[in-house]
ROZAMI-324922 format. One line per 8 residues: for each residue x, y, z of N, C-alpha, C, O. Coordinates in pm, whole numbers, plus 32768, in hexadecimal, padded with zeros to 4 digits. Atoms other than C-alpha are relative to their C-alpha. Layout:
BEGIN
X Y Z X Y Z X Y Z X Y Z; ...
END
This chain:
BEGIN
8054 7F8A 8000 8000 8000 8000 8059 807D 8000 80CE 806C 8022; 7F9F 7F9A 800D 808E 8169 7FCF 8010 804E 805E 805C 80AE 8063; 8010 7FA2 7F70 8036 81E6 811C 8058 7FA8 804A 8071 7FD5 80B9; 7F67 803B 7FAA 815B 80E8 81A3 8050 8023 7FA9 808A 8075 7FF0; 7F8C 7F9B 808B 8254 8178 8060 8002 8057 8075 804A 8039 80D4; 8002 7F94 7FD4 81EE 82CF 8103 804B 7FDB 80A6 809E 802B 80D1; 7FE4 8003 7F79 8242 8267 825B 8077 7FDA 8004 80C1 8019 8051; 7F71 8016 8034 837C 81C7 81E5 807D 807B 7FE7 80F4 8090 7FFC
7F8A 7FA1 806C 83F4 82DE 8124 8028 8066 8086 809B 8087 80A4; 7FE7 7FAE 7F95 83BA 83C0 825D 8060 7FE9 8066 805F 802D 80CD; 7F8F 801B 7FAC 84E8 832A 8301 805A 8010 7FEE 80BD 7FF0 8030; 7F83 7FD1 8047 85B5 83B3 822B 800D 8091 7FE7 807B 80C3 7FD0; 7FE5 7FA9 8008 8541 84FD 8210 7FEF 8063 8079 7FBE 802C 80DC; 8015 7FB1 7F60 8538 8631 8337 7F67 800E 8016 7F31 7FF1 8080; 808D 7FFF 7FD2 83BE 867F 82EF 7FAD 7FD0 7F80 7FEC 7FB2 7F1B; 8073 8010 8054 8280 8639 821D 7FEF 805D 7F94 7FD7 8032 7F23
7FFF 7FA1 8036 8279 877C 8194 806A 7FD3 7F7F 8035 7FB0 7F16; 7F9F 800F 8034 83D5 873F 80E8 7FDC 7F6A 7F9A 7FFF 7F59 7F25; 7FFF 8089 806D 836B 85C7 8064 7FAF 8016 7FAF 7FC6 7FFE 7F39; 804E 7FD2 8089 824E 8646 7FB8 8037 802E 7F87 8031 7FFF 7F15; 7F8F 7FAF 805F 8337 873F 7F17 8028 7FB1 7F93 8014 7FB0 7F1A; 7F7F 8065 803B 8427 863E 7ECF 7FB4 7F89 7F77 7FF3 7F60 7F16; 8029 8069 801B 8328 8540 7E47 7FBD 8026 7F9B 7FAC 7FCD 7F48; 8039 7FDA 8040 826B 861F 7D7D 8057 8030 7F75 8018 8042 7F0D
7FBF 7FD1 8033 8368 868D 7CC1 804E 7F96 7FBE 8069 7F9C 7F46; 7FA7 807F 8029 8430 854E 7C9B 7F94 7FBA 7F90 7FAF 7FA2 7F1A; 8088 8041 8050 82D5 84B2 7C11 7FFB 803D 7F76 7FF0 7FFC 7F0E; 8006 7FC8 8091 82D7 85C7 7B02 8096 8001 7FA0 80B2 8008 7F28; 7F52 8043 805D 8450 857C 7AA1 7FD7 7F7B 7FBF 7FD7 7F60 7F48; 7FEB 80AD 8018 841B 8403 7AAA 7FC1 7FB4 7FA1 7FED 7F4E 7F6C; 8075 800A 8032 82CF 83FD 79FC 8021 7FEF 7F6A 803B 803D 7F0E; 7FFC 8005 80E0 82E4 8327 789B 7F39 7FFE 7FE3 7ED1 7FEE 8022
809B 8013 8027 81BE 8338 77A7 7FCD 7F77 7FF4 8013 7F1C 7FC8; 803D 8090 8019 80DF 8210 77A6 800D 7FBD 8063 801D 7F45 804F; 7FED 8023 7F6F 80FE 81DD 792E 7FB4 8045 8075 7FB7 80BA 809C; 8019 7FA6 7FA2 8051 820B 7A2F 803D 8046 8065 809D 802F 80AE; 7F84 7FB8 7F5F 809B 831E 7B21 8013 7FD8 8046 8084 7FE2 8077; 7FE7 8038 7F79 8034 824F 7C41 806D 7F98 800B 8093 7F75 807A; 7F91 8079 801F 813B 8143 7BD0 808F 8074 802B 80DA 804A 8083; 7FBD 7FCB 7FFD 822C 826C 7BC3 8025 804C 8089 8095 806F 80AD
7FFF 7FC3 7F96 81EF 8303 7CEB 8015 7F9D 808F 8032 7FD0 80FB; 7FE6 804E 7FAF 820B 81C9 7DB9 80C9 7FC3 7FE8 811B 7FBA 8043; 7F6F 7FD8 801E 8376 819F 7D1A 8044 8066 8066 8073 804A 80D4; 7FD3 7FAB 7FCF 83E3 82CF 7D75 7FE3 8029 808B 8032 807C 80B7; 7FD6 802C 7F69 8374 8299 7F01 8026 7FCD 8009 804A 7FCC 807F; 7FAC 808E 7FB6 8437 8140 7EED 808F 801E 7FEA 80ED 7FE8 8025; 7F6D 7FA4 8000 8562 8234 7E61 801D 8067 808E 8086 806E 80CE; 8033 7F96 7F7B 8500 8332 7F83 8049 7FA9 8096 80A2 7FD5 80DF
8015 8064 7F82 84FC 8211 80A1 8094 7FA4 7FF1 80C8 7F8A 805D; 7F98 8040 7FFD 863A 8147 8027 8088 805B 8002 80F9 802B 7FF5; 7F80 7F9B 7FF9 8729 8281 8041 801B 7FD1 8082 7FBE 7FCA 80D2; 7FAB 802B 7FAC 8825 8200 813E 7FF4 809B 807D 7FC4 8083 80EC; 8037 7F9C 7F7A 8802 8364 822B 7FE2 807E 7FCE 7FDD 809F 7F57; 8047 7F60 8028 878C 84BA 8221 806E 803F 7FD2 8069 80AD 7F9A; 7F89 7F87 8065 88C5 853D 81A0 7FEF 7FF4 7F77 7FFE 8052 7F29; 8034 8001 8071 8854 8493 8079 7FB0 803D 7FE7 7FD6 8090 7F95
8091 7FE3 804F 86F7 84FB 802F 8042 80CE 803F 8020 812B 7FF6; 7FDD 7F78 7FF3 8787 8662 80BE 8059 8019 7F66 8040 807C 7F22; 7FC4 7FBC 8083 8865 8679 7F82 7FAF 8006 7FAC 7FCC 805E 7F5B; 805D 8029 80A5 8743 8612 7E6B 7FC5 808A 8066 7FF5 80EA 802B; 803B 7F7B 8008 8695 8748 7F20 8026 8076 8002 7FD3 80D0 7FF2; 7F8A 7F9C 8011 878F 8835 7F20 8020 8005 7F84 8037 8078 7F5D; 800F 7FF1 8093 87AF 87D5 7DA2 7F85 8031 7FBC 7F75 806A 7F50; 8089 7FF1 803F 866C 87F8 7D66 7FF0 808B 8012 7FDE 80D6 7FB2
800A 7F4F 7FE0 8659 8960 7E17 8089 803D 7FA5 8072 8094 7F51; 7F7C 7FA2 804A 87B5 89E0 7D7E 7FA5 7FF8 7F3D 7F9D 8054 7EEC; 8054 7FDF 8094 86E0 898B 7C1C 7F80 8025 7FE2 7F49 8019 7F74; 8071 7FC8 8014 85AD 8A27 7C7A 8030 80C2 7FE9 7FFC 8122 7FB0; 7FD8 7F88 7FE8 867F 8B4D 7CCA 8025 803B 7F63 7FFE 80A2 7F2C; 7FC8 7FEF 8099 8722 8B43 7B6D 7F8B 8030 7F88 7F9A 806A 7F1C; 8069 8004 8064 85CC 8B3C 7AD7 7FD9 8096 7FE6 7F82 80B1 7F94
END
């Protein structure tokens, strides 16, 4: 179910706020045609949840903000 993903993933990141971020965004990177989103979006919490510690998932958002900034 994706509400254990979500609970998963949250052990990796500092808050809720931030995984949304993270997840919403990753989803629209990741996203091929002819797939569902929900397929995609469960991916990308089992990417979220298997990052080894928060220093990880702290750099993919720190990338992500340094290229929002750029935008």
């Amino acid at each position: 179910m994706r509400s254990n993903k979500v609970f998963e993933a949250l052990q990796t990141m500092p808050n809720r706020y931030m995984l949304c971020q993270l997840a919403s965004k990753a989803t629209r990177k990741f996203h091929r045609p002819n797939t569902r989103i929900q397929e995609t979006m469960n991916e990308v919490l089992d990417r979220i949840s298997d990052a080894q510690s928060t220093q990880a998932a702290d750099e993919k958002t720190s990338e992500v903000t340094e290229q929002q900034r750029a935008a």
